[in-house]
C-alpha positions in Angstrom: -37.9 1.5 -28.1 -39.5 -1.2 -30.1 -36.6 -3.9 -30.5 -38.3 -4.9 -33.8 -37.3 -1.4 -35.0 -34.0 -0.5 -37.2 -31.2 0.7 -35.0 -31.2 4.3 -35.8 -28.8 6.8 -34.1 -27.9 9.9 -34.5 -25.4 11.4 -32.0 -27.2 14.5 -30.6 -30.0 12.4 -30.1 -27.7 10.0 -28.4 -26.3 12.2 -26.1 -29.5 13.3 -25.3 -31.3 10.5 -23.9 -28.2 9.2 -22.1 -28.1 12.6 -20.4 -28.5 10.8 -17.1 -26.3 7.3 -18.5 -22.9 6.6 -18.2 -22.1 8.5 -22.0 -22.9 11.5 -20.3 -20.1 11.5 -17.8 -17.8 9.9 -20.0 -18.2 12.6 -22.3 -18.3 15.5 -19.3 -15.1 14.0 -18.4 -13.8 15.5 -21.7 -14.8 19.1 -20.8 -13.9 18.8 -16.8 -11.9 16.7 -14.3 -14.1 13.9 -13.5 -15.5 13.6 -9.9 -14.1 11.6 -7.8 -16.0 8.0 -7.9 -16.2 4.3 -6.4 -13.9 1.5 -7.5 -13.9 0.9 -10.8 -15.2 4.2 -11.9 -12.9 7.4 -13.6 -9.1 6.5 -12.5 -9.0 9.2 -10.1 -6.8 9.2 -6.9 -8.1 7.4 -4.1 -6.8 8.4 -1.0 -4.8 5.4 0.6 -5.9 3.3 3.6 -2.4 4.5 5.9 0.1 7.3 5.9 2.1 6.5 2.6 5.8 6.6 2.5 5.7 6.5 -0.9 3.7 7.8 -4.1 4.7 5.7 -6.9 6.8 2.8 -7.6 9.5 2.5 -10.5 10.1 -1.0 -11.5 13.5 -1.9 -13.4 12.9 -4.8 -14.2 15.6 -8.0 -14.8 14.7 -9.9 -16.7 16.1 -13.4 -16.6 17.6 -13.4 -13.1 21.1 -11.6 -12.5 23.4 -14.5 -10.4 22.8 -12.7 -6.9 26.6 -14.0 -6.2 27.8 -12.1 -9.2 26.6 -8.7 -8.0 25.5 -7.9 -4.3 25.6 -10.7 -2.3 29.7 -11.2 -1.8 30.3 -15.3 -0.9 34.2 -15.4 -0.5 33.5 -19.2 0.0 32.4 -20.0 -3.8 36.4 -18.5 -4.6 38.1 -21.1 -1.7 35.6 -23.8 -3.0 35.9 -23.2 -6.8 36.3 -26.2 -8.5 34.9 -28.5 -5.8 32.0 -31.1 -6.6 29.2 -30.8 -3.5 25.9 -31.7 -3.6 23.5 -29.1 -4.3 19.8 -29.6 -3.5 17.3 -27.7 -5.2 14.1 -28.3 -7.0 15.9 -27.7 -10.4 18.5 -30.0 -9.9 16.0 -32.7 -8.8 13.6 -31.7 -11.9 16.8 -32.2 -14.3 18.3 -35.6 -12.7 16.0 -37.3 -10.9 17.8 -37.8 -8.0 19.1 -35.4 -4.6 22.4 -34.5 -3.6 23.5 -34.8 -6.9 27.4 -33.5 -7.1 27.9 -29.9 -8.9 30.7 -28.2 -9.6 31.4 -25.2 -7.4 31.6 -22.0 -9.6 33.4 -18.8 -8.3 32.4 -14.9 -9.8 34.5 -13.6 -12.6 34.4 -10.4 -11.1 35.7 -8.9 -8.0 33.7 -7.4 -4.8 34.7 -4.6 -3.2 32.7 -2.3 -0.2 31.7 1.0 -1.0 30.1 4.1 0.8 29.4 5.0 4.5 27.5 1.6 4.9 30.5 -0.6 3.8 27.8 -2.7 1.3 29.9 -5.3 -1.4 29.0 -4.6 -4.8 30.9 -6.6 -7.6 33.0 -4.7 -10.4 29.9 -5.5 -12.7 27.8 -2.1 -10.9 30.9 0.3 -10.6 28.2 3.3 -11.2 24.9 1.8 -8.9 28.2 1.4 -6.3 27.9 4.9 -5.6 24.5 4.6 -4.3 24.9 2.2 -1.8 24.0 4.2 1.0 20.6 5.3 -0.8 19.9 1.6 -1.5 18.0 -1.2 0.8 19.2 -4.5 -0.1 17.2 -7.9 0.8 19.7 -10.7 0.1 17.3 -13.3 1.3 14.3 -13.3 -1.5 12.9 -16.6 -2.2 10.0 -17.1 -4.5 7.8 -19.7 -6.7 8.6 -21.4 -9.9 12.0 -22.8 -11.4 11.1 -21.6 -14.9 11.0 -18.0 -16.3 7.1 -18.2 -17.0 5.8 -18.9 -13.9 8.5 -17.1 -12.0 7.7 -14.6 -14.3 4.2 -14.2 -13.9 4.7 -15.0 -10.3 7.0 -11.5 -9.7 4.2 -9.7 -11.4 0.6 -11.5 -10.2 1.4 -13.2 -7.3 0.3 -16.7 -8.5 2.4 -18.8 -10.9 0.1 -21.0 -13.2 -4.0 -18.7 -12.9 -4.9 -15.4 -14.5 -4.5 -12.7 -11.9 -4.2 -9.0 -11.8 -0.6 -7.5 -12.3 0.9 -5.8 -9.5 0.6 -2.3 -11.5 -3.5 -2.8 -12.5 -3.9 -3.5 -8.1 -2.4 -0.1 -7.5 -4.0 1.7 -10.3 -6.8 -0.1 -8.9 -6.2 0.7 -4.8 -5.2 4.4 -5.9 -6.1 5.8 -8.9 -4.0 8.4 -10.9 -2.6 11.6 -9.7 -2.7 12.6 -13.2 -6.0 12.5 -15.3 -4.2 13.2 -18.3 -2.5 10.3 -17.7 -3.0 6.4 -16.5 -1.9 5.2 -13.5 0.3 2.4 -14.9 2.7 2.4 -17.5 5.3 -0.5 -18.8 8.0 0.7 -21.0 9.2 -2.2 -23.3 7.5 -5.2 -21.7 8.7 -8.8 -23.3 6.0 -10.6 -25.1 7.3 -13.9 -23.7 7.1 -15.7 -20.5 3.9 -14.1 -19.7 3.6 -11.3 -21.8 0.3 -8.9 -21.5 -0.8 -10.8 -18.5 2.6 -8.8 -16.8 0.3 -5.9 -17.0 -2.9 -7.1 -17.2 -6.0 -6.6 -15.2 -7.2 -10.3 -15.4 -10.6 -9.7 -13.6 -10.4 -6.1 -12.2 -11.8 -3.2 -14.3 -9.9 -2.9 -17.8 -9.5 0.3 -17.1 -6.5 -0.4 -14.9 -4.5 -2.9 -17.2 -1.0 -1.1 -17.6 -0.6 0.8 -21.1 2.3 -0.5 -23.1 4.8 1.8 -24.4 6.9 -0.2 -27.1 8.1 -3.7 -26.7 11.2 -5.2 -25.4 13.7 -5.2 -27.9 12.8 -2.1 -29.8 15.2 0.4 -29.9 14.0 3.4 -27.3 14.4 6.3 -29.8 11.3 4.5 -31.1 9.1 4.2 -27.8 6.5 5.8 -27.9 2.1 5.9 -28.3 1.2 4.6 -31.4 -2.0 6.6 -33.5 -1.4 9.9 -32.2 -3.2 12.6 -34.2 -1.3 14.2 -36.6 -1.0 17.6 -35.9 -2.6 19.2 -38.6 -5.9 17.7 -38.2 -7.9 20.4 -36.6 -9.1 19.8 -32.9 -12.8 20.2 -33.9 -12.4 17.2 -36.0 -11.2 15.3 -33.7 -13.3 16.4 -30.8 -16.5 15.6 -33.3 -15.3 12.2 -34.1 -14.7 11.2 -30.5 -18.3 12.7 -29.4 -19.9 10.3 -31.9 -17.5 7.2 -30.7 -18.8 8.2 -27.3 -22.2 8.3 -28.2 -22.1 4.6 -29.8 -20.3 3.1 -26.9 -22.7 5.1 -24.4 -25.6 3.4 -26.2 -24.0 0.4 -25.9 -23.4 0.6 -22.4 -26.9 1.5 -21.8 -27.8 -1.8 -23.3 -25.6 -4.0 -20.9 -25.0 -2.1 -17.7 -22.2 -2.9 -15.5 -20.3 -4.2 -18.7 -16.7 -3.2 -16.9 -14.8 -4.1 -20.8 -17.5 -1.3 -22.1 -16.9 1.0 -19.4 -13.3 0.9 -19.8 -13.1 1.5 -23.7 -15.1 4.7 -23.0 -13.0 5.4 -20.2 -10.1 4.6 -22.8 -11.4 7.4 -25.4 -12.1 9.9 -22.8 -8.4 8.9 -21.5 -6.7 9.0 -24.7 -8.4 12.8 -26.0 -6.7 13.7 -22.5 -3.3 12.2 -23.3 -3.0 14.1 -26.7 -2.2 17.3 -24.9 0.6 15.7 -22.6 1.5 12.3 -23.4 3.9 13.1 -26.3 5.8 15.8 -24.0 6.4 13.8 -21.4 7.8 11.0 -23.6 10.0 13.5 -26.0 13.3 14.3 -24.0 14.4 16.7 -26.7 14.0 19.3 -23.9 16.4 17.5 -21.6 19.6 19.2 -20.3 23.0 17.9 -22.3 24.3 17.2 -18.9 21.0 15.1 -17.6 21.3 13.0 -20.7 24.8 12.2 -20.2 24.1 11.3 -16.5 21.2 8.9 -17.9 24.5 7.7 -20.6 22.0 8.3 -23.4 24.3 9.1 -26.5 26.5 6.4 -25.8 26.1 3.2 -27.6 25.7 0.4 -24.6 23.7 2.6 -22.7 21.7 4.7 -25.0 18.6 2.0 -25.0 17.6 2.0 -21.4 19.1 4.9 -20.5 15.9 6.7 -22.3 13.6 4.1 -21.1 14.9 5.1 -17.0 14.4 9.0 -18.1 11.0 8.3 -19.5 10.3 6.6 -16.3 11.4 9.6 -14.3 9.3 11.9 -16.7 6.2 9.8 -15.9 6.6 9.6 -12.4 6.6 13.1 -12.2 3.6 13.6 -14.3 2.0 11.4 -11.6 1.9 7.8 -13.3 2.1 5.8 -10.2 3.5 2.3 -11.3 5.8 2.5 -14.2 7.5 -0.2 -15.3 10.7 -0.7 -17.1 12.0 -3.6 -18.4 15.5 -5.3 -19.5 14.3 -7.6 -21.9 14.0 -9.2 -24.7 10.9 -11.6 -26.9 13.5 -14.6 -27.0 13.1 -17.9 -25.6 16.6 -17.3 -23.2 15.8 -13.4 -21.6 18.7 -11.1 -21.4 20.0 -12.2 -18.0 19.8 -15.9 -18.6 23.4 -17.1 -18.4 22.6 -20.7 -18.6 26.4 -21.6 -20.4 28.0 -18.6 -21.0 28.1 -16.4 -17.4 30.2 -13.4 -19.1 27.3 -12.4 -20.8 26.5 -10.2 -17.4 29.1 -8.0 -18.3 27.3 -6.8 -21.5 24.2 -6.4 -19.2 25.6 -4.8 -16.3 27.3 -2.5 -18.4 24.3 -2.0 -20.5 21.9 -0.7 -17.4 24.5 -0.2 -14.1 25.0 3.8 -15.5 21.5 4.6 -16.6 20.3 3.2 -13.0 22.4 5.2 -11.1 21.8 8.0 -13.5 17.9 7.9 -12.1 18.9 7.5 -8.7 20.9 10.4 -9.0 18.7 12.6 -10.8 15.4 11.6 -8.4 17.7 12.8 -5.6 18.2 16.2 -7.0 14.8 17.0 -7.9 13.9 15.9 -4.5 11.6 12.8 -6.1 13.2 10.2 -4.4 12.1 10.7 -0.8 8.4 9.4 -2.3 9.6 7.6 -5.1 10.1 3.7 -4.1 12.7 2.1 -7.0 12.8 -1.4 -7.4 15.6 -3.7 -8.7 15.5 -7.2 -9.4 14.6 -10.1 -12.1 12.1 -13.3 -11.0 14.8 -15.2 -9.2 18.6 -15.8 -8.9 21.0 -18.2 -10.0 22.7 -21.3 -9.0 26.4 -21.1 -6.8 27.5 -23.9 -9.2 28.2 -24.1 -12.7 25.1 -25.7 -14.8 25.9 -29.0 -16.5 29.7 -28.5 -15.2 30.1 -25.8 -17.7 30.6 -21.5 -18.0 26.9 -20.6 -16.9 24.5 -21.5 -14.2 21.2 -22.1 -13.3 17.9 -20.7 -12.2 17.4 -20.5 -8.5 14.2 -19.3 -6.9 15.4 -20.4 -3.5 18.0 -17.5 -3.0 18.3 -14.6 -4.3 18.9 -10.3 -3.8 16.7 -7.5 -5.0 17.4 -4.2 -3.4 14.5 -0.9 -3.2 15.8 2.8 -2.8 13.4 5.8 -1.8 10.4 5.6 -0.7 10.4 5.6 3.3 12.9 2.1 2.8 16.2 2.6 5.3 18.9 3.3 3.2 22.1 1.9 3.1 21.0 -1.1 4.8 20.7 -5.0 4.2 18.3 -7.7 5.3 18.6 -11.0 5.4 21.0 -14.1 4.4 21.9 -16.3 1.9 23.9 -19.9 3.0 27.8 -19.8 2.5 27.5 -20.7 -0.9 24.9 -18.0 -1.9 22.1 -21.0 -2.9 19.5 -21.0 -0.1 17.7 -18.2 2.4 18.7 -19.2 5.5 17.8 -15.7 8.0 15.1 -13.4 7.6 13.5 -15.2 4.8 11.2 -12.6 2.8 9.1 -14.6 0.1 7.6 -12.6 -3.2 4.4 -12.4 -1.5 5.7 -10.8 1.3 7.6 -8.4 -0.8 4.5 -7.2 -2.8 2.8 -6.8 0.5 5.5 -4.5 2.1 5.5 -2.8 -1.4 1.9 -2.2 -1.2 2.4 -0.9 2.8 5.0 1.8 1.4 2.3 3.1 -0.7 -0.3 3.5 2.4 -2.3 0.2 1.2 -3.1 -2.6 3.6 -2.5 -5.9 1.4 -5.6 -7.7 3.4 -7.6 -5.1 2.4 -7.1 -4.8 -1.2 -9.3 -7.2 -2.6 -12.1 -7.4 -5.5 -15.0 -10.5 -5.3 -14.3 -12.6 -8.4 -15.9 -16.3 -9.4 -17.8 -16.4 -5.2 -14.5 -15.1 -3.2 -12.3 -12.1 -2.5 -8.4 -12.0 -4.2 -6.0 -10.2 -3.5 -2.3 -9.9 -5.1 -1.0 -11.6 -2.0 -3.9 -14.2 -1.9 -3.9 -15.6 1.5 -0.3 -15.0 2.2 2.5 -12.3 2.7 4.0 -10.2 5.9 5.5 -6.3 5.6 8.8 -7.2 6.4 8.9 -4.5 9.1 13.1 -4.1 9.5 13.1 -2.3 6.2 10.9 0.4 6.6 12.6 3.7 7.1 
């Protein structure tokens, strides 16, 4: 072509001489399932590198940081010791006064711990409805992670580094496995917060676009409104639509030709080819209008403090069974204080508990029956914990990355069973120690990845979501 020559191009033509181009299996991908291809190609499934345990993750995301000592990890000490001034050294405390060992007043829980199930496991009054799962759930009381604020604890819980631009957790496994769903992606965040890292949650920093994680709503939205925005409208014939996508095809495919190995071209025709796919299922598996009464009360959708996440835990269910294989769904909000952040008023976590504890257990309960949860890994937790002691010597406390308890259910994790230890006080890990990097690489180990092998060559070295750190923390696995 004669680059002094008007840019002419007419579609058929287009298609035509990219026969043998990239266009060409974008668009075949329309009309057929695409073949299976290399890394960075069509997000089909990959098979993993080890016997999985698990096929996809659900994330419920906290965000904020529940007070560990206020829900699963029981300290009858902080109740003998309330009141008290001790020192308390942390990072936060030194960042705030300037000074160690600085005297704080001991703070007991509002709420009273009980044991529940076979396994005997303390749950606080705050979960009456997750209590009933105990012996489905694996608790790790000892988490300790990076950063004292939300942002780079944030982005920490969901990249694995606290301050540069990584790939999210979700765009490494879309990236490691694929889809088992080509009408679908392979990551999906329901409600993600705009703050305290906001797309970079789900982004794909450097890896393919293609396996960023597609946003459904935002935090703070009410649920009966999640959904895909730009949907065709159903009276628009299909023919229309098909011809209109044939000639956006044609343009990007031309484009493509022009700067090969372009990944953000690649991934926006991926992205059309992706989305004519999703027309046909997308907005089923997001309507629960077909829903049993009685699986929408177990989810406590209908009622008004449970209503919100109630849907967004069904839709996650929904997805996961479609084959989505990282869904995330967060408890959040787009302020500067997240939902969980009790800095001066701790009874706040009754609104929250309250607001989630039924519509958790409701998914539990429900993957159980339909026999999902034996590969379904579900994962509870918010970016850290909080302080033993009462911030400022008032109602609230403080962050605290040093101790804190997520628990995991499904998935090939042992059930009804706890690692690890928190100091009398609940502030510190003090046995069995499992840092965030070590969590994402046992998460990654559940789903038949090896975390050392899961890298991509970016700016002259290879990365990884674990970079050069994190152990499976072995005593879980089921």
């Amino acid at each position: 072509m004669n680059s002094n020559a008007p840019f002419l191009l007419n579609r058929r033509a287009a298609l035509s001489s990219l026969a043998c181009g990239f266009g060409s299996l974008a668009l075949t991908g329309l009309i057929t399932q695409p073949a299976l291809g290399g890394v960075g190609g069509a997000l089909s499934t990959r098979l993993p590198s080890l016997a999985p345990r698990a096929k996809r993750i659900i994330f419920l995301f906290m965000q904020g940081g529940p007070s560990q000592v206020d829900t699963f990890d029981y300290k009858p000490l902080l109740e003998a010791r309330d009141g008290q001034k001790l020192p308390f050294d942390d990072p936060r405390t030194v960042a705030n006064t300037g000074t160690r060992g600085t005297d704080q007043r001991v703070l007991k829980s509002p709420w009273r711990f009980r044991q529940h199930g076979q396994s005997g496991r303390w749950v606080s009054e705050l979960f009456p409805h997750t209590a009933g799962h105990v012996d489905d759930l694996c608790f790790i009381r000892s988490m300790h992670t990076e950063g004292v604020a939300h942002g780079p604890a944030t982005l920490f819980l969901h990249c694995g580094s606290a301050n540069f631009i990584r790939p999210s957790m979700g765009a490494w496994i879309s990236y490691g496995l694929g889809t088992e769903n080509q009408n679908l992606p392979g990551f999906v965040t329901i409600a993600p917060s705009l703050g305290n890292g906001g797309a970079r949650n789900f982004g794909n920093a450097f890896l393919p676009a293609m396996h960023q994680g597609t946003a459904v709503g935002t935090a703070g939205q009410p649920a009966r409104e999640l959904g895909l925005r730009h949907l065709p409208s159903a009276g628009k014939p299909t023919s229309a639509r098909r011809r209109q996508l044939e000639l956006l095809q044609a343009i990007n495919a031309e484009q493509a030709s022009q700067h090969p190995g372009d990944s953000e071209i690649e991934a926006v025709i991926n992205s059309y080819e992706l989305a004519w796919r999703m027309q046909s299922q997308a907005p089923g598996v997001l309507d629960l209008a077909s829903e049993s009464p009685s699986t929408l009360a177990m989810y406590g959708i209908g009622e008004k403090d449970t209503d919100d996440f109630g849907r967004q835990c069904l839709m996650a269910r929904r997805l996961c069974e479609e084959g989505v294989r990282f869904v995330q769904v967060t408890y959040g909000d787009n302020t500067a204080n997240p939902r969980w952040d009790q800095h001066s008023n701790l009874i706040k976590h009754e609104d929250h508990a309250r607001a989630v504890d039924k519509p958790v257990a409701g998914l539990l309960a429900d993957l159980r029956t339909r026999g999902l949860l034996e590969d379904t890994l579900v994962w509870w937790g918010g970016e850290f914990g909080r302080t033993p002691y009462a911030e400022k010597n008032g109602t609230g406390r403080d962050h605290n990355p040093g101790g804190f308890t997520v628990w995991l259910a499904g998935g090939g994790v042992k059930p009804g069973f706890v690692l690890g230890e928190t100091d009398e006080f609940g502030h510190h890990a003090v046995a069995d120690k499992v840092h965030m990097h070590d969590l994402h690489a046992t998460l990654l180990h559940l789903l038949g990845i090896e975390h050392e092998k899961l890298t991509f060559r970016f700016d002259g070295r290879d990365h990884r979501l674990t970079d050069v750190h994190g152990h499976i923390v072995k005593e879980i696995l089921g």
